[in-house]
C-alpha positions, -999 to 999 in steps of 0.1 A, spaced: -97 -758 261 -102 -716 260 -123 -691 242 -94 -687 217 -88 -722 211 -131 -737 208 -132 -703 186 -99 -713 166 -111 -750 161 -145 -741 150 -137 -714 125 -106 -739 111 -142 -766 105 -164 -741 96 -140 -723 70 -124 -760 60 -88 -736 69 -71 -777 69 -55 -765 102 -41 -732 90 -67 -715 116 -51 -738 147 -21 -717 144 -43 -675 143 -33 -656 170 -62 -625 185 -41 -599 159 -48 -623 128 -75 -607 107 -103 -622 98 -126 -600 75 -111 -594 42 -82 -614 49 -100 -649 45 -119 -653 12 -138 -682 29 -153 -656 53 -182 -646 30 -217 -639 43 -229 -678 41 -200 -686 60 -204 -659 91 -241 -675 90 -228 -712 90 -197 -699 119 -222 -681 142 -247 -710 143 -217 -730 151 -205 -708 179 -237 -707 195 -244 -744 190 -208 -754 209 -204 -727 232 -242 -725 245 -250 -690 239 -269 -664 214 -255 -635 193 -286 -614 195 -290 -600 162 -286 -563 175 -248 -572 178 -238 -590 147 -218 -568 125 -189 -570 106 -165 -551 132 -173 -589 150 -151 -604 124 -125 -579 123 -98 -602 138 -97 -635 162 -92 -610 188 -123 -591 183 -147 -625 179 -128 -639 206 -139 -610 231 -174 -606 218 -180 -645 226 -164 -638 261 -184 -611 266 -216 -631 254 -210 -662 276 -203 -639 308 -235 -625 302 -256 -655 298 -240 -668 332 -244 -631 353 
């Protein structure tokens, strides 16, 4: 399994999407777009993230441009996991 599809199958849990989020592409926007996204959510998504995929968002770097879209979670994870294995 990917980036996109660990990110994809967590956010679907996380967000309880039923399966809709299985089917987001890196374009499909995220913030404003999903009314499930609210702050307690991001909180209960990032710990889930880190948990799964064995990394940290260090709190200098969360912000909401994260959560833009798929796309731009999906690189900010790849960008976190190829740091944590340079």
């Amino acid at each position: 399994m990917n980036t996109l599809q660990t990110i994809l199958k967590i956010l679907d849990r996380e967000l309880n999407l039923k399966g809709r989020a299985l089917e987001y592409t890196a374009d499909t926007k995220l913030r404003g777009a999903l009314p499930q996204l609210d702050s307690m959510a991001i909180v209960s998504l990032v710990s889930a993230l880190e948990e799964e995929l064995g990394f940290e968002f260090p709190e200098d770097q969360l912000d909401g441009a994260i959560f833009e879209t798929v796309g731009t979670l999906t690189d900010c994870v790849q960008r976190l996991l190829a740091a944590d294995s340079a």
